[in-house]
TIVEX-954542 format. One record per residue (C-alpha): residue number from 1; residue in three letters; y, x, z. Coordinates in steps of 0.2 Angstrom, whole numbers, plus 5000, padded with zeros to 4 digits. Layout:
REM residues N
pos=NUM; code=ALA; c2=Y; c1=X; c3=Z
...
REM end
This chain:
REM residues 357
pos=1; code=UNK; c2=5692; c1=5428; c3=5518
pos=2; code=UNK; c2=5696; c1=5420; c3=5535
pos=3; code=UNK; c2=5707; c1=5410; c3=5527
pos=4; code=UNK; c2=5705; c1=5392; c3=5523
pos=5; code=UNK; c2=5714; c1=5374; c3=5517
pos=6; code=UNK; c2=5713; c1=5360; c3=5530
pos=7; code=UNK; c2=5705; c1=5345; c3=5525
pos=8; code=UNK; c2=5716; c1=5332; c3=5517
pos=9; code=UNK; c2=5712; c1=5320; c3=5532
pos=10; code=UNK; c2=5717; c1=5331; c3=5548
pos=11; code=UNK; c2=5734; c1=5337; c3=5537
pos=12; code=UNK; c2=5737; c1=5315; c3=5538
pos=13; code=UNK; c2=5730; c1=5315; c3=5555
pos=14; code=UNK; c2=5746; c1=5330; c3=5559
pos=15; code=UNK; c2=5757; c1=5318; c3=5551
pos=16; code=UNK; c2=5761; c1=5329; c3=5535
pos=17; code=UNK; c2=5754; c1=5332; c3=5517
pos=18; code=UNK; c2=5756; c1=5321; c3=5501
pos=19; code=UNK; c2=5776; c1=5316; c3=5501
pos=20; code=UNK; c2=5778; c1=5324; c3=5520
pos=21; code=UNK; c2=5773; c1=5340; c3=5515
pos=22; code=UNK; c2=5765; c1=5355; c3=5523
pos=23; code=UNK; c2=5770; c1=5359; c3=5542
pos=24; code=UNK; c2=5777; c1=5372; c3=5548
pos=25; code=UNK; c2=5769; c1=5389; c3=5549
pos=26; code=UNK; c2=5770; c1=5391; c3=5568
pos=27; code=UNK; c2=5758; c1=5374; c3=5568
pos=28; code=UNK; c2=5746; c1=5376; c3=5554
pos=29; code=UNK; c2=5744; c1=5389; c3=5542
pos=30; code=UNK; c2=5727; c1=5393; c3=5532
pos=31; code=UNK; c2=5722; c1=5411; c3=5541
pos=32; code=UNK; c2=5722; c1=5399; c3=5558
pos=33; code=UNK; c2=5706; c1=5391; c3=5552
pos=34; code=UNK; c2=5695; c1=5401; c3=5561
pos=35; code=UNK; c2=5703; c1=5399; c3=5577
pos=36; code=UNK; c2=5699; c1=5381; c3=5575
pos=37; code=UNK; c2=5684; c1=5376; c3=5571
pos=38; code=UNK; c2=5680; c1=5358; c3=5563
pos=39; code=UNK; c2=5673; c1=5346; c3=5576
pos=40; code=UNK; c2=5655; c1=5342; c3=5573
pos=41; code=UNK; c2=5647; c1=5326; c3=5576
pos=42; code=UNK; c2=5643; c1=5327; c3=5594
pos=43; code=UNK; c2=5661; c1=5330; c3=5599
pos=44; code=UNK; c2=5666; c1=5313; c3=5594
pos=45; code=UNK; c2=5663; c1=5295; c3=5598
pos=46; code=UNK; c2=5654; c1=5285; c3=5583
pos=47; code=UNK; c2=5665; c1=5270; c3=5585
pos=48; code=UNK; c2=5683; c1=5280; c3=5586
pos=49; code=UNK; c2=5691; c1=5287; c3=5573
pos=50; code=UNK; c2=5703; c1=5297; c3=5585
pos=51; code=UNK; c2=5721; c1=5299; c3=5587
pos=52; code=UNK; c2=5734; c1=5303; c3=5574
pos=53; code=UNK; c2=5750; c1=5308; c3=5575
pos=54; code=UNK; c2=5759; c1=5295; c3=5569
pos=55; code=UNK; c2=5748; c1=5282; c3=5580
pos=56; code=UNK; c2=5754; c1=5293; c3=5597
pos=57; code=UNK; c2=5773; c1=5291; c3=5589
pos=58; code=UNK; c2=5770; c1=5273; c3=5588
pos=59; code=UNK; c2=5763; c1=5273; c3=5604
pos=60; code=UNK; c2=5780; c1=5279; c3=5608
pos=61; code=UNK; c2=5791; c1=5266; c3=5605
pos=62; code=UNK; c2=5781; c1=5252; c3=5616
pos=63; code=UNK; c2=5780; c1=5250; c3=5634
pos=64; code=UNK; c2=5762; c1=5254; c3=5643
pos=65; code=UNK; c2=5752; c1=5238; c3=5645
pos=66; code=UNK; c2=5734; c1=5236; c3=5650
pos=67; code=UNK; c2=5728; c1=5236; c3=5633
pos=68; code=UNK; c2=5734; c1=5253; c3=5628
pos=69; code=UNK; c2=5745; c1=5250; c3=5616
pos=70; code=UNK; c2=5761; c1=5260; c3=5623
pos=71; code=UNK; c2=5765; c1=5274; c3=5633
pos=72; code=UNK; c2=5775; c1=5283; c3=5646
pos=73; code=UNK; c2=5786; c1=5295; c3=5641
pos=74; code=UNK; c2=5793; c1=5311; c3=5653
pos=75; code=UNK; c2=5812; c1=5310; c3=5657
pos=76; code=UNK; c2=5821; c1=5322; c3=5662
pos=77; code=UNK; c2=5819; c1=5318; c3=5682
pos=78; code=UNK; c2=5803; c1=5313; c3=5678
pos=79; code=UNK; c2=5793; c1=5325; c3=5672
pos=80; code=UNK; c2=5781; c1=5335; c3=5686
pos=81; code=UNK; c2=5763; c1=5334; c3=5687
pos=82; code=UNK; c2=5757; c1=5332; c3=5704
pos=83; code=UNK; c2=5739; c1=5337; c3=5711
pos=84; code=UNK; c2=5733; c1=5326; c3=5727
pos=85; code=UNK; c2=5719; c1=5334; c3=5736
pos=86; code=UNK; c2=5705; c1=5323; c3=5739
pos=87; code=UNK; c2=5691; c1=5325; c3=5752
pos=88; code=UNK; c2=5685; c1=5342; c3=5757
pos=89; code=UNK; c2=5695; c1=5354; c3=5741
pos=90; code=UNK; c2=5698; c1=5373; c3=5744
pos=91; code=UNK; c2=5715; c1=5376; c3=5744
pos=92; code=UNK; c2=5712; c1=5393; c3=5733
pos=93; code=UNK; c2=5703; c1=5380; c3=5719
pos=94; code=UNK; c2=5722; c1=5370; c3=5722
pos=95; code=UNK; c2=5732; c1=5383; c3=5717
pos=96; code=UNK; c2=5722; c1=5389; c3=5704
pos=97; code=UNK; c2=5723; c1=5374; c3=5694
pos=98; code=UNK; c2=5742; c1=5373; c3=5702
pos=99; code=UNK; c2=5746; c1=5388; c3=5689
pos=100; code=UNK; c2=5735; c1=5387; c3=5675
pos=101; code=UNK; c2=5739; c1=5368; c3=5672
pos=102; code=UNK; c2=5758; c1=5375; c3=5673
pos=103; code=UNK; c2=5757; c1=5385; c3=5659
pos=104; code=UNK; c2=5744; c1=5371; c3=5649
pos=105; code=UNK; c2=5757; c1=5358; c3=5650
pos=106; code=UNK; c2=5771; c1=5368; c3=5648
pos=107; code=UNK; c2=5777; c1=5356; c3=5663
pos=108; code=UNK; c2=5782; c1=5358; c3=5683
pos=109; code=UNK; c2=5766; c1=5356; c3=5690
pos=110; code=UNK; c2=5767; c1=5355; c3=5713
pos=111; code=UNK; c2=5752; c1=5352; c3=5725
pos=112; code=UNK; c2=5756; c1=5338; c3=5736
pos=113; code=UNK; c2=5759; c1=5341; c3=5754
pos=114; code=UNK; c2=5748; c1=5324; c3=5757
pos=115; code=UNK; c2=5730; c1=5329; c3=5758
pos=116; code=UNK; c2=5718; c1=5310; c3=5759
pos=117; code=UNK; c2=5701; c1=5315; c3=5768
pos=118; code=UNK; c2=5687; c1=5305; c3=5763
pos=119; code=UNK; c2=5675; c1=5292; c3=5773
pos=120; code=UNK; c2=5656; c1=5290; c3=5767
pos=121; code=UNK; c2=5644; c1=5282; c3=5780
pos=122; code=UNK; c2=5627; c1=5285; c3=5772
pos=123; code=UNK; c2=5618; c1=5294; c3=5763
pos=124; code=UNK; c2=5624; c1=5302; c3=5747
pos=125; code=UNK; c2=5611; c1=5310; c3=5737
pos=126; code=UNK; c2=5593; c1=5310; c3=5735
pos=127; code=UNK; c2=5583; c1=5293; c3=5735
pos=128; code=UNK; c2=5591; c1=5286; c3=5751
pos=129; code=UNK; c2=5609; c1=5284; c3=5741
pos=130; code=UNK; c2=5603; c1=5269; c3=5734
pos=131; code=UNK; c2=5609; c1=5263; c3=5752
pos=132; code=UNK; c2=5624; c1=5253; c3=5752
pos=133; code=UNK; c2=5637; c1=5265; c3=5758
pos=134; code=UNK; c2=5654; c1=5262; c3=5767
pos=135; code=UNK; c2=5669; c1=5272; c3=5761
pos=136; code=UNK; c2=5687; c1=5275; c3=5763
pos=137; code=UNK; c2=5703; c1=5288; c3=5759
pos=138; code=UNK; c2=5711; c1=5290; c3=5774
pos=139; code=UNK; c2=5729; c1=5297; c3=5776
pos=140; code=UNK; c2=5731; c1=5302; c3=5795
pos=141; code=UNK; c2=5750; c1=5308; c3=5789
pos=142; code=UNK; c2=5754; c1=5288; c3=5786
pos=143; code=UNK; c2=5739; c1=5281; c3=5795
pos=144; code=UNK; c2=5735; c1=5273; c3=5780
pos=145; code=UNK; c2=5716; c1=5270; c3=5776
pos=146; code=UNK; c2=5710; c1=5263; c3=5760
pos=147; code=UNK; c2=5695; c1=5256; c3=5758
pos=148; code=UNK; c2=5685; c1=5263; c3=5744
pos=149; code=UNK; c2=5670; c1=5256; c3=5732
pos=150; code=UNK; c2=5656; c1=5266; c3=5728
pos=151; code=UNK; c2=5642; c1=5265; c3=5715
pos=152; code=UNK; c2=5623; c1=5273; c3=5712
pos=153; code=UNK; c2=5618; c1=5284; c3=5696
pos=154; code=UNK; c2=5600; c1=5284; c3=5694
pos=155; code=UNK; c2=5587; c1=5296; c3=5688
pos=156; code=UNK; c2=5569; c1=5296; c3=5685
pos=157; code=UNK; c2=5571; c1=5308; c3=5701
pos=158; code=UNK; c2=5583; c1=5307; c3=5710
pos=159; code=UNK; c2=5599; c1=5294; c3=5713
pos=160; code=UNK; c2=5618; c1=5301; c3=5718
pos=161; code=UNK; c2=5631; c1=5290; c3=5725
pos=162; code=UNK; c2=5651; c1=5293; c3=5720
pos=163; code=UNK; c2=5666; c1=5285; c3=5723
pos=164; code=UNK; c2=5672; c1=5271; c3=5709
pos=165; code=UNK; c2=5685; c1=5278; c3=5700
pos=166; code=UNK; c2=5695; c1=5262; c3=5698
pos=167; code=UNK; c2=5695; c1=5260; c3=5715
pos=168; code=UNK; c2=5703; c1=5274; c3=5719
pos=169; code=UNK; c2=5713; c1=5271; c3=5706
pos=170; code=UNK; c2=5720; c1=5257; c3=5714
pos=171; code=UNK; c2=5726; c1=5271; c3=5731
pos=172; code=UNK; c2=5733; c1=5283; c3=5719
pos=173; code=UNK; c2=5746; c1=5274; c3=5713
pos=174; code=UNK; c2=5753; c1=5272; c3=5730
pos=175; code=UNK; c2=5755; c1=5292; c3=5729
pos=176; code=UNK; c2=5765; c1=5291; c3=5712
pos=177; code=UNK; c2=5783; c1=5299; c3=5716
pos=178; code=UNK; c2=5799; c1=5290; c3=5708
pos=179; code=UNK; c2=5801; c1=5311; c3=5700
pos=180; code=UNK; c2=5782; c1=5313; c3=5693
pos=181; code=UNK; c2=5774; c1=5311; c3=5679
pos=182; code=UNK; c2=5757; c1=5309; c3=5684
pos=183; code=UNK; c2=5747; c1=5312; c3=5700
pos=184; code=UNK; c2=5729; c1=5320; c3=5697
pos=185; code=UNK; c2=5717; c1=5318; c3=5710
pos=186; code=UNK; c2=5707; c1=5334; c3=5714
pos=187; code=UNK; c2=5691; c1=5326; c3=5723
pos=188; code=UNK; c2=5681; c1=5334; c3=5733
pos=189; code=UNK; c2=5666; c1=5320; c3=5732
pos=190; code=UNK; c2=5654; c1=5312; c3=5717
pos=191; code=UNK; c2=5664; c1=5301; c3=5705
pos=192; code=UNK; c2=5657; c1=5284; c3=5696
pos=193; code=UNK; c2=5662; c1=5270; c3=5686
pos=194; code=UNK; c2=5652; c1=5254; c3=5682
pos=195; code=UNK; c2=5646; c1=5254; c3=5664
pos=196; code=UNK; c2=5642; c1=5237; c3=5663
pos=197; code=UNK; c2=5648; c1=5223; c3=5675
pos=198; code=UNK; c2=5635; c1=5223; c3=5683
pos=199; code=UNK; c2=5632; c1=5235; c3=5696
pos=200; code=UNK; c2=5626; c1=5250; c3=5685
pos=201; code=UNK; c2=5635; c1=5265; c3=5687
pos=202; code=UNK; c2=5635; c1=5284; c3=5676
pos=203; code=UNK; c2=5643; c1=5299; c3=5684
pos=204; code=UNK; c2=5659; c1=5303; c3=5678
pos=205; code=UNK; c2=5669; c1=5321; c3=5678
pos=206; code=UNK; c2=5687; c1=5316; c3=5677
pos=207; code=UNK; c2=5695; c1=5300; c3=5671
pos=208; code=UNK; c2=5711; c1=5293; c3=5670
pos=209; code=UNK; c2=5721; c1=5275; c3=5667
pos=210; code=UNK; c2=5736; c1=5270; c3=5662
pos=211; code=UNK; c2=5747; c1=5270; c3=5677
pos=212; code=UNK; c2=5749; c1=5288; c3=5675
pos=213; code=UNK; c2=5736; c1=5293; c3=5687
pos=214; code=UNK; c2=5720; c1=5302; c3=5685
pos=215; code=UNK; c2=5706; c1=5309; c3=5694
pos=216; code=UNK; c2=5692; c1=5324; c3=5692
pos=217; code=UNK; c2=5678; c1=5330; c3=5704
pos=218; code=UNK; c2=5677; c1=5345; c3=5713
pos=219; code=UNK; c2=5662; c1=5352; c3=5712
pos=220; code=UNK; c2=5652; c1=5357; c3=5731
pos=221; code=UNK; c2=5657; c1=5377; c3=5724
pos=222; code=UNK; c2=5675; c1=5373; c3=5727
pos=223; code=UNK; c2=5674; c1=5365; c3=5743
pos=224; code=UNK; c2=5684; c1=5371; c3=5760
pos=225; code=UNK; c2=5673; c1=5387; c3=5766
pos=226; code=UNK; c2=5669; c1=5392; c3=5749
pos=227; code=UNK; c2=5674; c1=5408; c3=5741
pos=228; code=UNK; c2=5688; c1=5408; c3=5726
pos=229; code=UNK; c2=5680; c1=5398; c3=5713
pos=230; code=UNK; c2=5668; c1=5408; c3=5699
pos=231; code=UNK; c2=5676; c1=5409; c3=5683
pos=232; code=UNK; c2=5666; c1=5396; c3=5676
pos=233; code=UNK; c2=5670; c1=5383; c3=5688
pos=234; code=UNK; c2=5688; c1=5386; c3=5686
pos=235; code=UNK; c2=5686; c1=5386; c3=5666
pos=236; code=UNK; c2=5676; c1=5368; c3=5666
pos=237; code=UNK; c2=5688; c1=5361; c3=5680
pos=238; code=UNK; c2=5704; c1=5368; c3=5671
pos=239; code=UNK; c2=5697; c1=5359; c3=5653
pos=240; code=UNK; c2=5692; c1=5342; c3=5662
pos=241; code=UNK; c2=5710; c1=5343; c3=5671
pos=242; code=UNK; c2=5720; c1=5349; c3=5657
pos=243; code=UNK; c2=5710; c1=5333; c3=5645
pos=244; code=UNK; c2=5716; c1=5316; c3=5659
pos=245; code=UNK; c2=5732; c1=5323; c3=5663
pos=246; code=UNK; c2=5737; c1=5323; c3=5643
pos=247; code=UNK; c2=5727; c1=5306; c3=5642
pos=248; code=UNK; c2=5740; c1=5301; c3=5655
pos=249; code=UNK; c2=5753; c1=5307; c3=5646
pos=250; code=UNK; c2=5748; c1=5296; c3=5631
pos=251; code=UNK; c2=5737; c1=5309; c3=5621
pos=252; code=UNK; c2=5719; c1=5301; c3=5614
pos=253; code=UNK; c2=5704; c1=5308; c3=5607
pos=254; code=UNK; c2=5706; c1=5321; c3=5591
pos=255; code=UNK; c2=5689; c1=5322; c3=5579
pos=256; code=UNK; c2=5695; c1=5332; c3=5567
pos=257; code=UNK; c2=5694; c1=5350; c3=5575
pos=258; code=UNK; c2=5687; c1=5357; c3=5592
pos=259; code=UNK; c2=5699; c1=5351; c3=5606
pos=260; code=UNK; c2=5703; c1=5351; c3=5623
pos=261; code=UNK; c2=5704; c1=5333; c3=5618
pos=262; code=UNK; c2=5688; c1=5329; c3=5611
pos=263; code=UNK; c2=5680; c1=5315; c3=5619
pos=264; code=UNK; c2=5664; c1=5325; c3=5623
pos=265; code=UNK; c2=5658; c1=5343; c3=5622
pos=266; code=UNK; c2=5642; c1=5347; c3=5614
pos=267; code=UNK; c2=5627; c1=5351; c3=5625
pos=268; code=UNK; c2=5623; c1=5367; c3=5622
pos=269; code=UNK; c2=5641; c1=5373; c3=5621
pos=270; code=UNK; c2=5656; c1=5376; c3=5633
pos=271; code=UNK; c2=5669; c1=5364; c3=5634
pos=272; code=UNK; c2=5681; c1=5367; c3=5620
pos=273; code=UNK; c2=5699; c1=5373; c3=5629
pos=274; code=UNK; c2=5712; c1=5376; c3=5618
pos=275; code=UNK; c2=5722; c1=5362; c3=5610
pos=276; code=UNK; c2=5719; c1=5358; c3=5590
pos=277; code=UNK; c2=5737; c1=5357; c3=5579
pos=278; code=UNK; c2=5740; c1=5339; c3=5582
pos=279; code=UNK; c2=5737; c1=5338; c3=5600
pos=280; code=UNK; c2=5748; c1=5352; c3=5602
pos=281; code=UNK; c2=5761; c1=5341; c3=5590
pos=282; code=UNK; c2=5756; c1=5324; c3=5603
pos=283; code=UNK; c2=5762; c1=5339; c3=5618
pos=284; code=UNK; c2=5778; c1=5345; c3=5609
pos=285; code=UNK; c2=5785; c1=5329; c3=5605
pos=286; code=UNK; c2=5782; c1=5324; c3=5624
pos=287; code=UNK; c2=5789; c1=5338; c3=5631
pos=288; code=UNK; c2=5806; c1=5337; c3=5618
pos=289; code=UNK; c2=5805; c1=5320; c3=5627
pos=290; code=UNK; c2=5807; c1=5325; c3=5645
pos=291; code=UNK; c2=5822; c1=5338; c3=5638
pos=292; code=UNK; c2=5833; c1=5325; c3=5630
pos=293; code=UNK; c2=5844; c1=5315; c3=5637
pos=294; code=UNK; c2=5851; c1=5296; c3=5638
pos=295; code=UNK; c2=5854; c1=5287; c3=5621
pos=296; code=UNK; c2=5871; c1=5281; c3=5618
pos=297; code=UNK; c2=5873; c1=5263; c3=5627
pos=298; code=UNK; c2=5860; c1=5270; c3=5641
pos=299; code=UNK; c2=5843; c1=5265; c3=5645
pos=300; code=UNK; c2=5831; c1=5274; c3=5633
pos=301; code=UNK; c2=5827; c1=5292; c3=5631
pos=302; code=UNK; c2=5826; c1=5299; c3=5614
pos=303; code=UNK; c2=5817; c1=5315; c3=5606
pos=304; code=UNK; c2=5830; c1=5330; c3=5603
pos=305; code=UNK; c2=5841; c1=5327; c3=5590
pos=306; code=UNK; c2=5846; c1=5340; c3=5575
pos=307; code=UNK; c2=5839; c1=5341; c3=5559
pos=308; code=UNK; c2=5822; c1=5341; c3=5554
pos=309; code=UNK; c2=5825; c1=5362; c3=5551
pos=310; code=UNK; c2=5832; c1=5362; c3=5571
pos=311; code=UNK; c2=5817; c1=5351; c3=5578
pos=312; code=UNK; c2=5803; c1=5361; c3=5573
pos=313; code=UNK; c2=5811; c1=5377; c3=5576
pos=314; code=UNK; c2=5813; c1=5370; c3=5593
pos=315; code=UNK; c2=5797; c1=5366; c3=5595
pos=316; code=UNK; c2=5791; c1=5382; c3=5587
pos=317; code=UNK; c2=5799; c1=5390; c3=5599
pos=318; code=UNK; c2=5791; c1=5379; c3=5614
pos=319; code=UNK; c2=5775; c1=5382; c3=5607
pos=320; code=UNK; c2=5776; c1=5402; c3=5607
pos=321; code=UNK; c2=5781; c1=5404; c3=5624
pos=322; code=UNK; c2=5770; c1=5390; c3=5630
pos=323; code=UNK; c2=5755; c1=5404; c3=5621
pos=324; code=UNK; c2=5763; c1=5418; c3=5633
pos=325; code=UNK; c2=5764; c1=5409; c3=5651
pos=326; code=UNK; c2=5747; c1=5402; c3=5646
pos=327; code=UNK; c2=5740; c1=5421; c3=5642
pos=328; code=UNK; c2=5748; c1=5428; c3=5658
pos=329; code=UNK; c2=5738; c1=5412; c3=5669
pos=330; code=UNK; c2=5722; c1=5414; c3=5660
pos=331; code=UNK; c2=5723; c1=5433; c3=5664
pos=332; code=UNK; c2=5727; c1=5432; c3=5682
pos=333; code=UNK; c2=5713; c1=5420; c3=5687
pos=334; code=UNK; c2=5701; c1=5433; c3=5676
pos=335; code=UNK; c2=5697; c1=5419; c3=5660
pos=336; code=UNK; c2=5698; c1=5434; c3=5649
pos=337; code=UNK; c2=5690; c1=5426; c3=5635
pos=338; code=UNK; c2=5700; c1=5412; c3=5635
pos=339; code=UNK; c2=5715; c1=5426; c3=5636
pos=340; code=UNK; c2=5711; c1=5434; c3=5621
pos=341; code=UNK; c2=5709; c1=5418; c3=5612
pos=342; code=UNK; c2=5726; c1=5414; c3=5616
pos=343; code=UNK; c2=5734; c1=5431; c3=5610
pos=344; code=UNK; c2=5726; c1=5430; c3=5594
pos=345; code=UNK; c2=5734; c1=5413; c3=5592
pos=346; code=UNK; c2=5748; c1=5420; c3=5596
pos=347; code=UNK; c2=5750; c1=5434; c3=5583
pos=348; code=UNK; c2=5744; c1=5422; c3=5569
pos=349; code=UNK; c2=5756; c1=5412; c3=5571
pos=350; code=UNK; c2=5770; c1=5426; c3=5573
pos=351; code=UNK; c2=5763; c1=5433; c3=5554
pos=352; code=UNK; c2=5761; c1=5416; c3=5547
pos=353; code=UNK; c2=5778; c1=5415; c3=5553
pos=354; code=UNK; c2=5785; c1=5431; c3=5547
pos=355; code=UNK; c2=5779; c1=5428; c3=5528
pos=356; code=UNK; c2=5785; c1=5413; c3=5528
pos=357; code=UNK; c2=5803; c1=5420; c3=5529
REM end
């Protein structure tokens, strides 16, 4: 049988079981298992156990600080992504991501008309990048320029100079609009971050910080000039994008199944795209967030109301037509595979759903 039981530990780490009971049959039923495969070692962290559901709730009902501890939620008029290009992007890559991230996040997603181009005196690959290098962002629309650090990986071959990540961090936020949710960086340069204090550097895909900003590389395949992105490309980019926008909207690491939201892919496999059950939960309860309005008295912004019945219907609802507009995306930039994925979710959860009336 295709079926099978969740372990007693994920049905805790999706906030049910015991007392709270089972979830609701458009989140989790037994036939699902195979669409969801257990996360294996190498997807997770040793030292983190990840995020439950209940931790992200907490999260919830404390302001953001620099430790972590708290979150921002969506409003409202504060609910669109927005992707800054960075350096020399593609405008075809842009709009790609534009509408698959759309239909990931269930959220308004726009491309800033700002574009910042990038400054690197120096050499930036090979031996010679252990060179100190100058750099800057520069936005000619506000003749504004911001210097930038840089940092060096190093091989037993070859060294690669990127951009520090923190120190771009610190220009981003001058981009965050009073209406957005979070501003993702598409850049079309090497990305670094110092490891240690003391000047040593590992590459970095994408990262993101708590001031609801976030960055990915672009890799040279995307770059102005280039033809529309292979499928690949777009794939890995659309998983690394799709993984720092939700940890800028509070989301952490899962261990528990394969997840968009692992903290790191296997080597010999592709990144994992789809979202497990209780990152899906962590996006629901966000986006039920940015739908509801002003508590009475003012000032706080609290989840839909209704019974308990009314709220997962709701978000059943959410999450079935978030499936659709994410299968139409996946289908017009040709992910086929990732396509079918999503349709089969779709149907379990529509039986799972009809026997359970």
């Amino acid at each position: 049988s295709d079926a099978g039981a969740m372990d007693p530990a994920a049905l805790r780490a999706l906030g049910y079981g015991g007392r709270r009971g089972r979830p609701p049959p458009w989140l989790w039923h037994d036939s699902f298992a195979p669409l969801h495969p257990v996360a294996t070692d190498d997807c997770v962290f040793d030292d983190e156990p990840g995020q439950t559901y209940d931790a992200f709730l907490a999260m919830g009902r404390r302001a953001p600080n620099e430790r972590g501890t708290g979150r921002h939620k969506l409003e409202p008029n504060r609910r669109t992504v927005d992707l800054l290009a960075v350096g020399d992007v593609d405008e075809s890559t842009v709009d790609a991501l534009q509408e698959l991230l759309a239909a990931y996040l269930a959220l308004p997603v726009r491309v800033m008309p700002t574009r910042l181009s990038l400054r690197m005196e120096g050499t930036t690959k090979g031996a010679k990048a252990k060179r100190a290098t100058a750099a800057s962002a520069v936005d000619a629309t506000r003749g504004l320029e911001f210097p930038l650090r840089t940092g060096t990986t190093t091989s037993d071959t070859s060294a690669r100079l990127g951009i520090e990540v923190f120190a771009l961090f610190d220009v981003l936020v001058e981009y965050v609009a009073t209406d957005a949710a979070a501003v993702i960086a598409l850049v079309g340069a090497p990305l670094v971050e110092e490891t240690d204090g003391a000047g040593h550097f590992s590459e970095v895909m994408g990262r993101a910080c708590g001031d609801r900003v976030a960055c990915v590389e672009v890799p040279a395949s995307c770059r102005r000039g280039c033809p529309a992105p292979p499928s690949a490309v777009l794939r890995a980019l659309l998983c690394t994008c799709a993984h720092e926008t939700l940890h800028t909207l509070g989301l952490d690491h899962c261990t528990h199944h394969r997840c968009a939201m692992n903290a790191v892919a296997p080597a010999d496999e592709e990144d994992w795209l789809f979202l497990c059950p209780t990152s899906l939960r962590k996006l629901l309860l966000v986006l039920a967030e940015s739908e509801a309005g002003p508590a009475p008295g003012g000032g706080i912004v609290r989840a839909a109301s209704g019974s308990k019945v009314d709220r997962d219907a709701r978000d059943g609802a959410r999450a079935v037509a978030r499936y659709a507009a994410l299968e139409e995306a996946l289908r017009n930039r040709r992910l086929r595979t990732d396509a079918h994925w999503v349709a089969r979710k779709a149907r379990a959860v529509a039986q799972a759903a009809a026997g359970a009336e």
